[in-house]
FIKOLZA-1660 file (N, C-alpha, C; in steps of 0.1 Angstrom, whole numbers, plus 5000, padded with zeros to 4 digits):
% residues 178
   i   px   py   pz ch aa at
   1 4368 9278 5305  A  X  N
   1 4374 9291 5309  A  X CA
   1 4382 9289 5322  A  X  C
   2 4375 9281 5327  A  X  N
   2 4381 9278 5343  A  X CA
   2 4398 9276 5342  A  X  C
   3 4393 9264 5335  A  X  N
   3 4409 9256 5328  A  X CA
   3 4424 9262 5326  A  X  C
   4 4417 9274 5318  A  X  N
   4 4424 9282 5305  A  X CA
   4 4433 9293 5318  A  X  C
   5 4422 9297 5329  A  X  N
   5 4426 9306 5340  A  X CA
   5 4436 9300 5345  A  X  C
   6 4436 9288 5353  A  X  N
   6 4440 9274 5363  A  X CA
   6 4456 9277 5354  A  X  C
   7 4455 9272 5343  A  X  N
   7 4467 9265 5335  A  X CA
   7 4476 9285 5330  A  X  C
   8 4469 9295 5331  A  X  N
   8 4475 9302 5327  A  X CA
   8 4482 9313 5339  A  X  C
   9 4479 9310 5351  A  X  N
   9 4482 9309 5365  A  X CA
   9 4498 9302 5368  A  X  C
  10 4492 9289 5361  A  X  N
  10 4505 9275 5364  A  X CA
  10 4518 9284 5356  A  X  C
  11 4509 9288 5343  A  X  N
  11 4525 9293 5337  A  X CA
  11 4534 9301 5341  A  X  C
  12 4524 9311 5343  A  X  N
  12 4531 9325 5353  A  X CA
  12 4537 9320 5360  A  X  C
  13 4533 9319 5370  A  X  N
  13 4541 9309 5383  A  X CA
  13 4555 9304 5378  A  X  C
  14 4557 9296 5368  A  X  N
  14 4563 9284 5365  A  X CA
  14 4575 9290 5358  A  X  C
  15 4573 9300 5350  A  X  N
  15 4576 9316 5339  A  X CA
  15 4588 9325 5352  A  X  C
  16 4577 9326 5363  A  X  N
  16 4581 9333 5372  A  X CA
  16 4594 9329 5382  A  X  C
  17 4590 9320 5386  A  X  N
  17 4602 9309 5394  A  X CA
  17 4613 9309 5391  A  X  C
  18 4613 9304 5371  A  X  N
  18 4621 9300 5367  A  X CA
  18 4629 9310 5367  A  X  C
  19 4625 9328 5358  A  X  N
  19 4632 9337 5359  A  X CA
  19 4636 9342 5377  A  X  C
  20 4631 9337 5389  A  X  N
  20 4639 9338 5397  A  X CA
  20 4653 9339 5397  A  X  C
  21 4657 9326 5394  A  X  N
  21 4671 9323 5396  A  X CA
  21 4680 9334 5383  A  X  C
  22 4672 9335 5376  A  X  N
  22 4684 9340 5365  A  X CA
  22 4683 9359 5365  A  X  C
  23 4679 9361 5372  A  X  N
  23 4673 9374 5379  A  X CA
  23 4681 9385 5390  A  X  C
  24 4672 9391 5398  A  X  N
  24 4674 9397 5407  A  X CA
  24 4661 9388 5418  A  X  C
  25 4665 9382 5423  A  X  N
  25 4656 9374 5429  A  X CA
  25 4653 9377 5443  A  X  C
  26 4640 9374 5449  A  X  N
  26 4640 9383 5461  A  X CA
  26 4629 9372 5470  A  X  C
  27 4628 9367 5482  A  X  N
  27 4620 9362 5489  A  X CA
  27 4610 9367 5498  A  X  C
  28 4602 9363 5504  A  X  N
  28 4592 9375 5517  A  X CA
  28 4584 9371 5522  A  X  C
  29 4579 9380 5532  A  X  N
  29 4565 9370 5539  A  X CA
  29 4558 9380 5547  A  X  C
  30 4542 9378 5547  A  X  N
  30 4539 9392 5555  A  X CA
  30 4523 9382 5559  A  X  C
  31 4520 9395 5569  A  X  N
  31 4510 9394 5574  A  X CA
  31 4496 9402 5566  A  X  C
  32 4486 9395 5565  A  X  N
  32 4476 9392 5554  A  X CA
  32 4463 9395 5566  A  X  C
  33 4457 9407 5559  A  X  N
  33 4445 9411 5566  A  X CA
  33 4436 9412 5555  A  X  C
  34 4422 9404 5555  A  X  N
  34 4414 9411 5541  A  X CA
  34 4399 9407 5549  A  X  C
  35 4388 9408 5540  A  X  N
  35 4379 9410 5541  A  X CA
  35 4368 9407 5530  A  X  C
  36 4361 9397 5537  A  X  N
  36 4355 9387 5524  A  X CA
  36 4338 9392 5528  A  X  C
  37 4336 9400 5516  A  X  N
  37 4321 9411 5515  A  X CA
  37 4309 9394 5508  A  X  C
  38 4301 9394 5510  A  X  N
  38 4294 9384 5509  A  X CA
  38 4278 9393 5503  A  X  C
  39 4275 9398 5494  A  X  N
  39 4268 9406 5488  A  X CA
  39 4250 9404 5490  A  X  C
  40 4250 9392 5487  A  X  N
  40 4237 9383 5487  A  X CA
  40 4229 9381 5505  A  X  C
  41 4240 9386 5516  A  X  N
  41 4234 9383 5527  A  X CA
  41 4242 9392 5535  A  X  C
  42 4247 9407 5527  A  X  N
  42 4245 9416 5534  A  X CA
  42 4255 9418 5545  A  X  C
  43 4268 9408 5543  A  X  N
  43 4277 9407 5558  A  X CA
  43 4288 9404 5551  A  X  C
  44 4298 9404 5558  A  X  N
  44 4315 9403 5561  A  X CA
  44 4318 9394 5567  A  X  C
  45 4333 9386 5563  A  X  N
  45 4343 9386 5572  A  X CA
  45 4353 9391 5572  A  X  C
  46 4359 9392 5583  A  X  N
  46 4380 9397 5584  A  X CA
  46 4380 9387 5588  A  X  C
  47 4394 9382 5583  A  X  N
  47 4401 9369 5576  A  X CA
  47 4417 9375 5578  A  X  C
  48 4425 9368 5586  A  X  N
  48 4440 9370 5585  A  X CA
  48 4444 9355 5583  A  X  C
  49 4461 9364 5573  A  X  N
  49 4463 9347 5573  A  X CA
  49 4481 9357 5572  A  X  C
  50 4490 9344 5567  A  X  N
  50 4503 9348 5560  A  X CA
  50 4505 9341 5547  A  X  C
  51 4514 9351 5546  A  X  N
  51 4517 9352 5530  A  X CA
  51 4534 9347 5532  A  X  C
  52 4535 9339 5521  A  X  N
  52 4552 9338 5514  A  X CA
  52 4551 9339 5500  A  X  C
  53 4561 9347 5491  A  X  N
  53 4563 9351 5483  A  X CA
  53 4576 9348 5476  A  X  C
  54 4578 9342 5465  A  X  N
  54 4590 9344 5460  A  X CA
  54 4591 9352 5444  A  X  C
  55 4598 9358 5440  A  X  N
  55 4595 9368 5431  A  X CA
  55 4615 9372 5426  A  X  C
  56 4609 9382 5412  A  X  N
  56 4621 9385 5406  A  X CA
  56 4617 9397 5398  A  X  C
  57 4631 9409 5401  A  X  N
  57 4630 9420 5398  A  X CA
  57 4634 9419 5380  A  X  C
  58 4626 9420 5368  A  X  N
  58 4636 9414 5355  A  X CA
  58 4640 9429 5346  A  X  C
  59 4637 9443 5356  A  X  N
  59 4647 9452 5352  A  X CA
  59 4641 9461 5364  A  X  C
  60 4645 9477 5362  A  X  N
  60 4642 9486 5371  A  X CA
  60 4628 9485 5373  A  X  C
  61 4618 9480 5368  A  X  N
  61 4604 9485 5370  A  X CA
  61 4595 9480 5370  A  X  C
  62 4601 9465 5363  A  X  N
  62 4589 9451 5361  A  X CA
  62 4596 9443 5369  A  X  C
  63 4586 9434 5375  A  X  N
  63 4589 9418 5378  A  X CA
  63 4575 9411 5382  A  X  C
  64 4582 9401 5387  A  X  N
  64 4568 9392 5386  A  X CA
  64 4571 9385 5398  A  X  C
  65 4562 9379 5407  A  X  N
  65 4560 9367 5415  A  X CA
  65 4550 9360 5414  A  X  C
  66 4555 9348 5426  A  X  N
  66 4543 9337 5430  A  X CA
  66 4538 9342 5448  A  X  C
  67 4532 9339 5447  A  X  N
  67 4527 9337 5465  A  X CA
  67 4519 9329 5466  A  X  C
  68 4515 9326 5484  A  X  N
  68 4511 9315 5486  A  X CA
  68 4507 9321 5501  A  X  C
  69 4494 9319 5507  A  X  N
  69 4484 9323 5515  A  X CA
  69 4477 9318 5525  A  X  C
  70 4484 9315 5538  A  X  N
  70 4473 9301 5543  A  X CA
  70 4468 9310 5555  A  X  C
  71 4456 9307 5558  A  X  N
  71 4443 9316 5566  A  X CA
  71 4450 9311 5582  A  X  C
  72 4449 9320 5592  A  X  N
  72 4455 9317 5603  A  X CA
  72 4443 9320 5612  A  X  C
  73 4433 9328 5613  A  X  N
  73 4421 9334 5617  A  X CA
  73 4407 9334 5610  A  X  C
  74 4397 9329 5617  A  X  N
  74 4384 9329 5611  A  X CA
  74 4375 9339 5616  A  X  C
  75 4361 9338 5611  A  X  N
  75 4352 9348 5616  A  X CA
  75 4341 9344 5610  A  X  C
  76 4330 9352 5619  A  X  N
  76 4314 9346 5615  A  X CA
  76 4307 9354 5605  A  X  C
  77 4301 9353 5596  A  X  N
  77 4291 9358 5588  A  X CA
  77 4278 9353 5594  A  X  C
  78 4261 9365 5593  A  X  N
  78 4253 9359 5599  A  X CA
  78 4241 9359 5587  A  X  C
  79 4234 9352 5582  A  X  N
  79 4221 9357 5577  A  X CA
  79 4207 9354 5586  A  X  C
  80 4204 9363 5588  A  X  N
  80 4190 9359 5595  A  X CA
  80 4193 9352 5610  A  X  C
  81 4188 9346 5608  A  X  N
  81 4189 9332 5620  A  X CA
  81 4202 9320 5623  A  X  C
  82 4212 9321 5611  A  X  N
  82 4214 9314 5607  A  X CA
  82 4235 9321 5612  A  X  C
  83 4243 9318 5616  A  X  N
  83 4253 9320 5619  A  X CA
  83 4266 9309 5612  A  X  C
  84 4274 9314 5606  A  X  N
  84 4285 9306 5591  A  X CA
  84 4300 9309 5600  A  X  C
  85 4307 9302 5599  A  X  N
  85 4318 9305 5604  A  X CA
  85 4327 9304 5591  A  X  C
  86 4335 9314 5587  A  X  N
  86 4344 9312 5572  A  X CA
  86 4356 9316 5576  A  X  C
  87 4363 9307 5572  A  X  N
  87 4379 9309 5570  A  X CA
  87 4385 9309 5559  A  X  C
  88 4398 9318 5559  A  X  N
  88 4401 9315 5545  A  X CA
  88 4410 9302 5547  A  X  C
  89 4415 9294 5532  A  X  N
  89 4418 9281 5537  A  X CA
  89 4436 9287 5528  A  X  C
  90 4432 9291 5514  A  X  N
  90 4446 9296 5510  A  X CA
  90 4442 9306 5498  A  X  C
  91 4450 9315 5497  A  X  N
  91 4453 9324 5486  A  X CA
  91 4467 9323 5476  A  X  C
  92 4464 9317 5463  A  X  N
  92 4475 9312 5457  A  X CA
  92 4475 9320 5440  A  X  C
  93 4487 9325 5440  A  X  N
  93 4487 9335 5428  A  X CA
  93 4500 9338 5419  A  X  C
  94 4496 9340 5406  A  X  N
  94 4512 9350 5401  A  X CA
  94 4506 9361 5398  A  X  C
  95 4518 9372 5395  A  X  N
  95 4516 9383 5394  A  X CA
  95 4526 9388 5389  A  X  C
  96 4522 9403 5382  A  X  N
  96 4536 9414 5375  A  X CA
  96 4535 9425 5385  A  X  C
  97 4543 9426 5384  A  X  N
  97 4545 9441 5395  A  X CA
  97 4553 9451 5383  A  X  C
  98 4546 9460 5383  A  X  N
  98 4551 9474 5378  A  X CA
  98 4551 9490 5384  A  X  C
  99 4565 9495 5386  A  X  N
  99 4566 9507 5393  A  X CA
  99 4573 9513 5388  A  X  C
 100 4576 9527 5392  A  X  N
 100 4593 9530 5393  A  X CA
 100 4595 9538 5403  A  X  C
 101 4606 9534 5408  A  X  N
 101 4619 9541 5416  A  X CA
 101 4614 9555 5421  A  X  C
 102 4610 9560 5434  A  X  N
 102 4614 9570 5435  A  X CA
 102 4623 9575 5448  A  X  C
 103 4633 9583 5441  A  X  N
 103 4648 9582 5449  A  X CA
 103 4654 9568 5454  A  X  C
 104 4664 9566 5463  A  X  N
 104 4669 9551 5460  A  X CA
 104 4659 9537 5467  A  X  C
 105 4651 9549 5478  A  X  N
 105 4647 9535 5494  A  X CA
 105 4632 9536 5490  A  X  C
 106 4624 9539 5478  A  X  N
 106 4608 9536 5481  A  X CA
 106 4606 9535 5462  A  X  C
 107 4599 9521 5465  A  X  N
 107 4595 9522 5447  A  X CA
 107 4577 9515 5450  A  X  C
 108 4564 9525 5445  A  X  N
 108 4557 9523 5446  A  X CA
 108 4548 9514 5433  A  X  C
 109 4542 9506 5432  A  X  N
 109 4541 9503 5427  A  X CA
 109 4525 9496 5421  A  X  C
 110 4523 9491 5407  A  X  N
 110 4504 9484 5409  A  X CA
 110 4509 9468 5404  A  X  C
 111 4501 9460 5407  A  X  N
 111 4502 9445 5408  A  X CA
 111 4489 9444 5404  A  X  C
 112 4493 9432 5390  A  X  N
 112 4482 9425 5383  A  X CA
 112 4483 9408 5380  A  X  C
 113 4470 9401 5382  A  X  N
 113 4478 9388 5382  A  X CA
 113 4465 9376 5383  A  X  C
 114 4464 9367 5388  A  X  N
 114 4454 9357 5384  A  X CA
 114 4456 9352 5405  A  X  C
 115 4446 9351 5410  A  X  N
 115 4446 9345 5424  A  X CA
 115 4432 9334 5423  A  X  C
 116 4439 9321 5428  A  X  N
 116 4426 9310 5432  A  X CA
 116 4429 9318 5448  A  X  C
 117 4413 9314 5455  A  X  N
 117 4411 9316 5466  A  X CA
 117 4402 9305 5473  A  X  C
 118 4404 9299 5483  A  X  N
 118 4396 9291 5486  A  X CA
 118 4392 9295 5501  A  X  C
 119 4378 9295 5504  A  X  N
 119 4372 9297 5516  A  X CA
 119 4365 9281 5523  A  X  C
 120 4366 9279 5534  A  X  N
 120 4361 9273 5543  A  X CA
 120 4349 9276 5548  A  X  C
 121 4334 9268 5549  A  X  N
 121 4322 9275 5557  A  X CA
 121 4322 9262 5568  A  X  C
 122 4315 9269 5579  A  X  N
 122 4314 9257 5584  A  X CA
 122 4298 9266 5594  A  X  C
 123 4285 9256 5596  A  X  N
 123 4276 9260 5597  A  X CA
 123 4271 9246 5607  A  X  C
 124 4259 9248 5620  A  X  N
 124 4259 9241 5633  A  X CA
 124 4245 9236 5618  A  X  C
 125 4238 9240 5610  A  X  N
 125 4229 9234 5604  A  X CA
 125 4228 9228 5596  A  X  C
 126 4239 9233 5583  A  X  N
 126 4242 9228 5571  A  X CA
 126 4255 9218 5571  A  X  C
 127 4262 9219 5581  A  X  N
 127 4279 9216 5579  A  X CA
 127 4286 9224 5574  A  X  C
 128 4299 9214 5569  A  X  N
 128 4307 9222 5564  A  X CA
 128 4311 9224 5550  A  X  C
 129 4318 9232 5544  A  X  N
 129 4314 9231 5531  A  X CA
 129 4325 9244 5526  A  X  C
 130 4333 9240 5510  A  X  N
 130 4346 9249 5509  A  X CA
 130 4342 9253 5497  A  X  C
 131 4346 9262 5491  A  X  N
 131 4348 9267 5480  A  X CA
 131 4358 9273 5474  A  X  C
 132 4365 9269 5462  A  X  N
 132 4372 9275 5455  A  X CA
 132 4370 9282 5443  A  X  C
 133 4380 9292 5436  A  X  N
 133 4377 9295 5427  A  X CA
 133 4391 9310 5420  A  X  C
 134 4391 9311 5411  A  X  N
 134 4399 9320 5404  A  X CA
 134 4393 9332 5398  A  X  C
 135 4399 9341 5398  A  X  N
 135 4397 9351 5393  A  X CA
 135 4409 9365 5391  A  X  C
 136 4409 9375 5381  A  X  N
 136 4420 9386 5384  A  X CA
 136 4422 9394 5394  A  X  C
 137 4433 9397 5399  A  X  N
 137 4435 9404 5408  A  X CA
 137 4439 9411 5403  A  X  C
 138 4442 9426 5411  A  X  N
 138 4448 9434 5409  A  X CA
 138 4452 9446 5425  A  X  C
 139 4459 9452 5420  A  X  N
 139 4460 9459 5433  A  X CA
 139 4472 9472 5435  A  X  C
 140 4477 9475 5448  A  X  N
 140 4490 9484 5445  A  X CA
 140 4496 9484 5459  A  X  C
 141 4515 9489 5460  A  X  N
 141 4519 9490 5471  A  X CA
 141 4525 9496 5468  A  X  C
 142 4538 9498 5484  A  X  N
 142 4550 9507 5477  A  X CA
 142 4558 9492 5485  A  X  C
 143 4574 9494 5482  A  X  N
 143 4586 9487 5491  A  X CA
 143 4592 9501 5495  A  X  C
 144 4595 9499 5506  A  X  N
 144 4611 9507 5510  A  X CA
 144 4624 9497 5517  A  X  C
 145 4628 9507 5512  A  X  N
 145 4646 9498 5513  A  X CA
 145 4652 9497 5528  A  X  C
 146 4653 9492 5536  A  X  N
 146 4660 9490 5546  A  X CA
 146 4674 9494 5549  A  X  C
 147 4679 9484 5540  A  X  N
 147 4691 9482 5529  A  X CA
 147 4693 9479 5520  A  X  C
 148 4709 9474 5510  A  X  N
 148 4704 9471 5501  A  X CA
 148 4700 9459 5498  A  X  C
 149 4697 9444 5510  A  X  N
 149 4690 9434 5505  A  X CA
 149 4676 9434 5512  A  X  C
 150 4670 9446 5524  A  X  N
 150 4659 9444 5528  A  X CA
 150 4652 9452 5531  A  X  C
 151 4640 9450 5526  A  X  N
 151 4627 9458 5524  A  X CA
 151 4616 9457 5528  A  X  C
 152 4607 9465 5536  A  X  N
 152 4597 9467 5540  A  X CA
 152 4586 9462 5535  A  X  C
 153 4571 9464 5531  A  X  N
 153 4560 9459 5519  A  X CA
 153 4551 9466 5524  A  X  C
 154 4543 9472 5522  A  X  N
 154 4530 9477 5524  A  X CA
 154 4520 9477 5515  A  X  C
 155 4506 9469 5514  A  X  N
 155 4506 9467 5497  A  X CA
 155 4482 9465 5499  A  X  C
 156 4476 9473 5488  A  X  N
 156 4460 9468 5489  A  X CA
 156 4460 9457 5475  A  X  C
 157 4456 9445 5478  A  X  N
 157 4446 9438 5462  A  X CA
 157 4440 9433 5468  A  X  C
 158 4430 9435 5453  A  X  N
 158 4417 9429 5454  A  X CA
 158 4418 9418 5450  A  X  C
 159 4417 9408 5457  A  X  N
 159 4418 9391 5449  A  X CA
 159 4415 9383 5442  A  X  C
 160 4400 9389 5446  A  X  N
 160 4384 9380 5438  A  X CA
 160 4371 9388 5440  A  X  C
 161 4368 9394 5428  A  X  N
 161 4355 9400 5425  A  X CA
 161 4348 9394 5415  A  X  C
 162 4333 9383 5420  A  X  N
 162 4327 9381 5410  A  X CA
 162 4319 9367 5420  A  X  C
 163 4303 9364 5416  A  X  N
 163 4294 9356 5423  A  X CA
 163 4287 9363 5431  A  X  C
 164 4288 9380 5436  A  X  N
 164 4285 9385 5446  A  X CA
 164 4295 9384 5458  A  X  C
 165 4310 9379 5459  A  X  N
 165 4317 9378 5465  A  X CA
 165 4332 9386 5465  A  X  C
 166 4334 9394 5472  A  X  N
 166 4347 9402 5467  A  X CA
 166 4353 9402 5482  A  X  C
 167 4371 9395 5477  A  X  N
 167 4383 9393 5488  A  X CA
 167 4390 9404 5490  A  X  C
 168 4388 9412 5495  A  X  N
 168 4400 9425 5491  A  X CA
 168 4412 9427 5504  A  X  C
 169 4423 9430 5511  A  X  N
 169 4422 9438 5518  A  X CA
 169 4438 9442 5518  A  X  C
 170 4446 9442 5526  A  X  N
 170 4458 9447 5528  A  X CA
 170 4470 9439 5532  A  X  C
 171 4478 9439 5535  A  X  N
 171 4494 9431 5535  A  X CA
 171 4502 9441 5541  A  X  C
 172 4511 9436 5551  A  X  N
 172 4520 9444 5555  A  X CA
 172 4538 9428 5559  A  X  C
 173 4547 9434 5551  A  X  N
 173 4558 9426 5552  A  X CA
 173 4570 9428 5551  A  X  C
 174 4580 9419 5548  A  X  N
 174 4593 9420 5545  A  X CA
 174 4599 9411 5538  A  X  C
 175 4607 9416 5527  A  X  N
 175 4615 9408 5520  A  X CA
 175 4629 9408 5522  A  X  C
 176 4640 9401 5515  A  X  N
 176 4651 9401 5511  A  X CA
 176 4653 9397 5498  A  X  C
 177 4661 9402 5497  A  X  N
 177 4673 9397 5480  A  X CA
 177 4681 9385 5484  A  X  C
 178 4677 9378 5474  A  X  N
 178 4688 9366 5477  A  X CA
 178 4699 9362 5471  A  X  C
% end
């Protein structure tokens, strides 16, 4: 199943890219705030990183991207006695974006899509130690228009729910049309 997720990720992506160019194609990059809930021991981290994005509008209301997530900031999770330092290491995804238009400068929109996520632990008892893994995302934002090649981002997904572990948090960015 893993496999089937991994390789049907690759396609999107690959699906996605390629309709870039033949597209309305658009680039971006934002700043990445989320929050990794750790269920089993009762604690959190906030986790920032940045995001680059490349993507394609393939009519008024759908499109699709890739992005790509590398953790800039860590934080401690504690159980008991025991003190975990986790970072994220990267957030790597495709996705469809569906919205529509309202009036010419704000199109809000929900995003559905496949995200691997990989966390870093690092522990003074156990070591260190990473984990990756995939799962569906989903989520929602709006754009607004700046002009007509640049736009704002404000955006919530959830990344990865499932193990007792859920990524969720917020995005704030800017794109252009290219």
């Amino acid at each position: 199943m893993k496999k089937l997720i991994a390789h049907s990720t690759c396609a999107l992506a690959l699906i996605t890219a390629g309709s870039a160019m033949a597209a309305d194609p658009y680039v971006g990059g934002s700043a990445l705030f989320v929050d990794a809930e750790f269920a089993d021991i009762n604690d959190e981290a906030s986790l920032t990183g940045i995001t680059g994005r490349l993507g394609t509008m393939l009519n008024d209301n759908i499109g699709g991207e890739v992005r790509v997530s590398l953790g800039v900031g860590d934080d401690s999770i504690s159980s008991g006695i025991f003190k975990t330092d986790v970072e994220l290491n990267s957030l790597i995804g495709g996705y469809m974006r569906a919205g529509a238009p309202v009036g010419q400068n704000f199109f809000p929109y929900a995003v559905l899509g496949f995200t691997r996520t990989e966390l870093d632990f690092s522990n003074d008892f156990f070591g260190n130690d990473s984990e990756s893994e995939t799962d569906v995302s989903w989520g929602f934002g709006a754009d607004m228009s700046l002009d007509r090649k640049l736009s704002l981002n404000i955006e919530y997904m959830n990344y990865y729910d499932k193990d007792d572990v859920e990524i969720s948090g917020f995005s704030i960015g800017i794109a252009s049309k290219i």
